[in-house]
Residue frames as qw, qx, qy, qz and C-alpha x, y, z in Angstrom:
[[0.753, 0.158, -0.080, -0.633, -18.77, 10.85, 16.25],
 [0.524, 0.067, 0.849, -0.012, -19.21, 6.84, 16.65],
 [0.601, 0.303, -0.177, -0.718, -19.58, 5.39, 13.48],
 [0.563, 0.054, 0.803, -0.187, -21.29, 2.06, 13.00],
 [0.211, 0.012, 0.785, 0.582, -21.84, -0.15, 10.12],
 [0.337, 0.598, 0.720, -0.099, -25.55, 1.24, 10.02],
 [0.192, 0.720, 0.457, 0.486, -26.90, 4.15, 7.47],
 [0.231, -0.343, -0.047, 0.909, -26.13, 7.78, 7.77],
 [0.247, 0.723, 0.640, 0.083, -28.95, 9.69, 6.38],
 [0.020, 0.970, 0.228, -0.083, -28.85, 13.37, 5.13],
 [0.526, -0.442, 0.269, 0.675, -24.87, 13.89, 4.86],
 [0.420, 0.686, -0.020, -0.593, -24.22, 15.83, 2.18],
 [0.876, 0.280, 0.182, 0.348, -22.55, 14.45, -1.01],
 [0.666, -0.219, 0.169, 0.693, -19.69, 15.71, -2.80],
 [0.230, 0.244, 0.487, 0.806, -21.29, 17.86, -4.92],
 [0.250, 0.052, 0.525, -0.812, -24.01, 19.02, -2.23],
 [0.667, -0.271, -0.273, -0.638, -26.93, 16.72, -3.10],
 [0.711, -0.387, 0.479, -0.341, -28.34, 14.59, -0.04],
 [0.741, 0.281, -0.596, -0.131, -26.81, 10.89, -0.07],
 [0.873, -0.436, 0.154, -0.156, -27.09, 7.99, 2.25],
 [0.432, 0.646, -0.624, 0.080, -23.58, 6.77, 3.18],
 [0.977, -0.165, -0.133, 0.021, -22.24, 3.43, 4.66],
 [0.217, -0.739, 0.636, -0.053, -19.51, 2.18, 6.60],
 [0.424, 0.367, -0.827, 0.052, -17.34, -0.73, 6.36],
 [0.800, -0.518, 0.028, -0.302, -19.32, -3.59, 8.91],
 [0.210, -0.707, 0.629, -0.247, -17.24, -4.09, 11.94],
 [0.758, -0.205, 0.587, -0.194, -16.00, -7.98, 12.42],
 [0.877, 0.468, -0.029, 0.108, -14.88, -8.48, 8.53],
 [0.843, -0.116, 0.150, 0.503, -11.69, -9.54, 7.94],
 [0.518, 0.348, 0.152, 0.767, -9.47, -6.87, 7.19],
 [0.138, -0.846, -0.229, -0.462, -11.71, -3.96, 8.45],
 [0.495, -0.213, -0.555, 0.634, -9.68, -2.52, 11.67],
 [0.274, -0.786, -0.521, -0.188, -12.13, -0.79, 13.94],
 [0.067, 0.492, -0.161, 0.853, -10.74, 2.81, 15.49],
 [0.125, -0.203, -0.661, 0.712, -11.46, 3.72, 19.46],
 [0.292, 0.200, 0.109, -0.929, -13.54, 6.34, 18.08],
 [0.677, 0.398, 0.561, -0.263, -15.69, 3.77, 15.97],
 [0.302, 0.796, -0.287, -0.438, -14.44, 4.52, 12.81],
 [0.807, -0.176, 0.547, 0.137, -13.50, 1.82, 10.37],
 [0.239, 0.766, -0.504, -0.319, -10.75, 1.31, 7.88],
 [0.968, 0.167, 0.119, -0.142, -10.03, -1.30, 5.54],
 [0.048, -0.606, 0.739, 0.291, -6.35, -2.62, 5.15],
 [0.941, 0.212, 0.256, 0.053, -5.32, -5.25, 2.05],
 [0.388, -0.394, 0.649, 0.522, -2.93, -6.37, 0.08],
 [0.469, 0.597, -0.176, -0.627, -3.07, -5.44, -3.58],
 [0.062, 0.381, -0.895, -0.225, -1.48, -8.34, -4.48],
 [0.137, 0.371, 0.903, -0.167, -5.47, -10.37, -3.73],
 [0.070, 0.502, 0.734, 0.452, -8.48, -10.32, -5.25],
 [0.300, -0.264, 0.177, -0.899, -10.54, -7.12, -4.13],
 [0.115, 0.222, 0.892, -0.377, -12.90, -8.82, -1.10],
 [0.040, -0.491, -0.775, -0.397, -16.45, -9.34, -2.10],
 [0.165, -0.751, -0.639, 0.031, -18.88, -6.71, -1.21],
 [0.214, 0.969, 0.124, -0.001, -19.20, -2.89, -1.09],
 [0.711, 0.268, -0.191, 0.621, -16.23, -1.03, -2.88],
 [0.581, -0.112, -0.021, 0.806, -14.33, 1.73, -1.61],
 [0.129, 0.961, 0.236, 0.060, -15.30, 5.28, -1.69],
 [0.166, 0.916, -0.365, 0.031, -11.80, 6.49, -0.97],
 [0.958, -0.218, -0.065, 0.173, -8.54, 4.50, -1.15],
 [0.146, -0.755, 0.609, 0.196, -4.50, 5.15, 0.13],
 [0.990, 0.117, 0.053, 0.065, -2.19, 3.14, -1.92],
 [0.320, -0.795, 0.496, 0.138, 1.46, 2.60, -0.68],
 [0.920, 0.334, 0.141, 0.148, 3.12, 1.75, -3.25],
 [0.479, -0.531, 0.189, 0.673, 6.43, 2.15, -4.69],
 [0.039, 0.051, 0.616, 0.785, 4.95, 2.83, -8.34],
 [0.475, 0.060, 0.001, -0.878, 1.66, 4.10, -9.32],
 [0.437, 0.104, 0.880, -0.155, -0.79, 1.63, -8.42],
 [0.034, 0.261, 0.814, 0.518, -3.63, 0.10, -10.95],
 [0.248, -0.383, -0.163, -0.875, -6.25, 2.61, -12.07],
 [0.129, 0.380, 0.842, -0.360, -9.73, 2.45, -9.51],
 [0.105, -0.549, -0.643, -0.524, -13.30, 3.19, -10.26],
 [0.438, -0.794, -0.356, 0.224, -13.08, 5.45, -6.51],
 [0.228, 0.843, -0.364, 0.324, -11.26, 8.22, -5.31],
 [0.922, -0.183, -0.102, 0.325, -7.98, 7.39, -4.43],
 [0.180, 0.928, -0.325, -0.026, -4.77, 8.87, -3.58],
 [0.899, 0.307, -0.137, 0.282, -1.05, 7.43, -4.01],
 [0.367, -0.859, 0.352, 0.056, 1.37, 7.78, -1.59],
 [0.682, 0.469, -0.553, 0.101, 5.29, 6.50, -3.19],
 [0.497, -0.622, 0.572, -0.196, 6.24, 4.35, -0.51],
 [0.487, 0.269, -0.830, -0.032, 8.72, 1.30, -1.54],
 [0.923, -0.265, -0.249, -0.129, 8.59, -1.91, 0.53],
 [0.779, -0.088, -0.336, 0.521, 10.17, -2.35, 3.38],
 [0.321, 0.285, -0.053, 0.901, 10.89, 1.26, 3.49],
 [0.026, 0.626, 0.419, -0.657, 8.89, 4.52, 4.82],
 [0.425, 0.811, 0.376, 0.141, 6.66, 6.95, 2.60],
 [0.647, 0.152, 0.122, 0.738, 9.07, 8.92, 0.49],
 [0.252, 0.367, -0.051, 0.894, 7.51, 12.01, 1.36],
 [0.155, -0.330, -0.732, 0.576, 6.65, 12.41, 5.36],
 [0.076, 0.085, -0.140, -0.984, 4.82, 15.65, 4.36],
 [0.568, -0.004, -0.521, -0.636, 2.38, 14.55, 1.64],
 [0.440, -0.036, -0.897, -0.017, 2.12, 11.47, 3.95],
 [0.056, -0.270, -0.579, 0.767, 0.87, 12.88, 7.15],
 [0.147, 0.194, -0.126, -0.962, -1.56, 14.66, 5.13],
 [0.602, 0.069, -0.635, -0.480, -3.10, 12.02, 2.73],
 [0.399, -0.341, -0.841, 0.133, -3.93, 9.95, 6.48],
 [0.193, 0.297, 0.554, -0.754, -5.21, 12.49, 8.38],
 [0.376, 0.131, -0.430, -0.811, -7.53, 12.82, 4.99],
 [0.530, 0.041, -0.796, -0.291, -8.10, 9.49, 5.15],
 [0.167, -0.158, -0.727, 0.647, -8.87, 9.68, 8.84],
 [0.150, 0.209, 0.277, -0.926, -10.99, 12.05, 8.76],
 [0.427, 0.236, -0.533, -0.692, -13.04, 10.45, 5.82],
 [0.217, 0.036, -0.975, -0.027, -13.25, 7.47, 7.67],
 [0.308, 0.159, 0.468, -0.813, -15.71, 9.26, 10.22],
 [0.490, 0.301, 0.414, -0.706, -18.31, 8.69, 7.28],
 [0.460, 0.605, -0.535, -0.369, -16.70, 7.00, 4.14],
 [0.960, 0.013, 0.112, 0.257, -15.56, 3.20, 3.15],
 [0.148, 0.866, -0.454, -0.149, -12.04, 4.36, 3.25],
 [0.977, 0.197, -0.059, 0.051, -9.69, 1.55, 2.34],
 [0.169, -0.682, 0.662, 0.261, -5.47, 1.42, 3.02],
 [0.968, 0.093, 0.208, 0.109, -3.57, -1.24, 0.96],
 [0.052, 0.690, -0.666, -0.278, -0.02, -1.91, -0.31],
 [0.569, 0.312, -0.731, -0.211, 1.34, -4.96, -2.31],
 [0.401, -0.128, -0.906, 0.053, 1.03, -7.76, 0.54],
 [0.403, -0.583, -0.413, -0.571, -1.13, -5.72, 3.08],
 [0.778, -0.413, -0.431, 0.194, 1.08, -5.89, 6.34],
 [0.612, -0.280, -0.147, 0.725, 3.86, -3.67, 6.78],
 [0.123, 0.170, 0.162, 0.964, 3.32, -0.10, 4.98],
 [0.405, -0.490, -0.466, -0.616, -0.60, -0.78, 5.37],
 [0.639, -0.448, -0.606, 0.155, 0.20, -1.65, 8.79],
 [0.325, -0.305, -0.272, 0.853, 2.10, 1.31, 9.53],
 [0.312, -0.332, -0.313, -0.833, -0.77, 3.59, 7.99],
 [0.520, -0.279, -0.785, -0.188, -2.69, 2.02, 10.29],
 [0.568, -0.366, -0.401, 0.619, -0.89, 2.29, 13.35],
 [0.271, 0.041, 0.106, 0.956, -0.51, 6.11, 12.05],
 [0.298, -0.582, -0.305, -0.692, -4.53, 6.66, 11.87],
 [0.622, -0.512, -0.566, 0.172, -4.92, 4.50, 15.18],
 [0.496, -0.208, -0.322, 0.779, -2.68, 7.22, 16.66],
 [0.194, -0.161, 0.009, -0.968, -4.52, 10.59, 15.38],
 [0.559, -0.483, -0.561, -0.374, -7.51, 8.37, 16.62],
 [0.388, -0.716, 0.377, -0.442, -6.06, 8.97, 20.18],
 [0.926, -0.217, 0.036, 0.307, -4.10, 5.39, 20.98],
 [0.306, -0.871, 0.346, 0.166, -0.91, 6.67, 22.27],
 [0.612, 0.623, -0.481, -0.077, 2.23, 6.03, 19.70],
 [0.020, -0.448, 0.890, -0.082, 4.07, 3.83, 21.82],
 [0.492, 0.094, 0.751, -0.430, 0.59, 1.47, 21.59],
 [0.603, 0.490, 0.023, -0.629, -0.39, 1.94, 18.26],
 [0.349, 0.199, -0.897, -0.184, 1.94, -1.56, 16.49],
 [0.032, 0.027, 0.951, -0.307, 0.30, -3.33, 19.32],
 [0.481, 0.477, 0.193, -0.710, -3.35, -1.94, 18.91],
 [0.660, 0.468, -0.340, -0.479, -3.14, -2.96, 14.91],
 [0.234, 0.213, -0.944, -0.087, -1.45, -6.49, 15.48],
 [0.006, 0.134, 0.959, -0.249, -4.06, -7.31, 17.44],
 [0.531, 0.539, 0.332, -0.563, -7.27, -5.76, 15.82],
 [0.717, 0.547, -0.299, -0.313, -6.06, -6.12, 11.86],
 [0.945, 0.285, -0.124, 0.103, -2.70, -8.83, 11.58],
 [0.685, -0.708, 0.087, 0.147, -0.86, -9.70, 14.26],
 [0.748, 0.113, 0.236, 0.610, 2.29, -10.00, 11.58],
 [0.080, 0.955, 0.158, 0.239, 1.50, -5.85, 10.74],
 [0.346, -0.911, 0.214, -0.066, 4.27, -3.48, 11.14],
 [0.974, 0.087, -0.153, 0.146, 7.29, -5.36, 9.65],
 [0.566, 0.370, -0.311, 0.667, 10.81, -2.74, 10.67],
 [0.448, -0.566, -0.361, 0.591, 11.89, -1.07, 13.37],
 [0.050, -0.085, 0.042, 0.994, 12.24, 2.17, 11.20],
 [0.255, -0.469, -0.526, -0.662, 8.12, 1.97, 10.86],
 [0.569, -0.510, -0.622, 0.172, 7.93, 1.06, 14.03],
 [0.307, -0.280, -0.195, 0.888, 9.88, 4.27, 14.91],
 [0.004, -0.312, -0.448, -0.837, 7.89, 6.40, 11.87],
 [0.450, -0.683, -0.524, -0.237, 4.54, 5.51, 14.04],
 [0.416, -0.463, -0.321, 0.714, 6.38, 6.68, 17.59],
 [0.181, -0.143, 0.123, 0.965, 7.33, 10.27, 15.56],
 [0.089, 0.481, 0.642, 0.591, 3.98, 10.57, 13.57],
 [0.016, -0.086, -0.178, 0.980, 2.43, 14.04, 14.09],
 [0.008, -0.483, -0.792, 0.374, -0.88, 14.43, 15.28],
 [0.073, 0.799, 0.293, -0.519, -1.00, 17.94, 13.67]]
């Protein structure tokens, strides 16, 4: 399903009454736009939340629990510099977030918004169908060309499991 910054009508909600949902519009800063049309916001926690709609679901790669939100959110322990401390839970909590994007404001972010959020990135870009050995190069040049800061993320995206 192509989704575009315009109005979904009729989805259900979470609780099964009808509710009109939005996407993230394609061409803001930060917003990195999926093959399939899907968009996904990466930031750095460490900046102001960006004017205009929040979040409906957010990942936050942190190495400590991050500061409450007023969405749903999930917490994945990943230090800086490092990979997510459990590959498992991780794989899981993005394909979630993948899959959410189809019709949600979904939102990555870690503490400066480049390297952990980049490799989350790189990690949806791939279950979006860009082929792991393309997916750093895909996010440097659609979200921040600096994304993707070690060679062990850089490997993490190669290995990441589609299934």
């Amino acid at each position: 399903m192509l989704c575009t910054p315009a109005m979904v009508a009729g989805r259900a909600g979470r609780r099964g009454e009808n509710r009109r949902v939005t996407t993230w519009a394609a061409g803001v800063p930060g917003i990195l736009v999926l093959p399939s049309g899907r968009l996904v916001r990466g930031r750095g926690l460490r900046r102001p939340l960006p004017a205009g709609a929040e979040p409906e679901f957010g990942v936050y790669l942190l190495g400590s629990a991050p500061p409450p939100v007023t969405w749903e959110s999930r917490w994945l322990r990943w230090p800086d510099f490092r990979l997510p401390a459990d590959h498992a839970q991780a794989a899981e909590v993005l394909r979630e977030a993948w899959r959410r994007a189809a019709t949600e404001r979904v939102e990555i972010a870690c503490g400066g918004g480049r390297g952990r959020t980049g490799t989350a990135l790189a990690c949806l870009a791939v279950l979006d169908g860009v082929p792991p050995g393309e997916a750093v190069a895909y996010v440097r040049e659609r979200y921040d060309r600096r994304a993707v800061e070690t060679p062990w993320q850089r490997r993490y995206i190669s290995r990441f499991p589609t299934r």
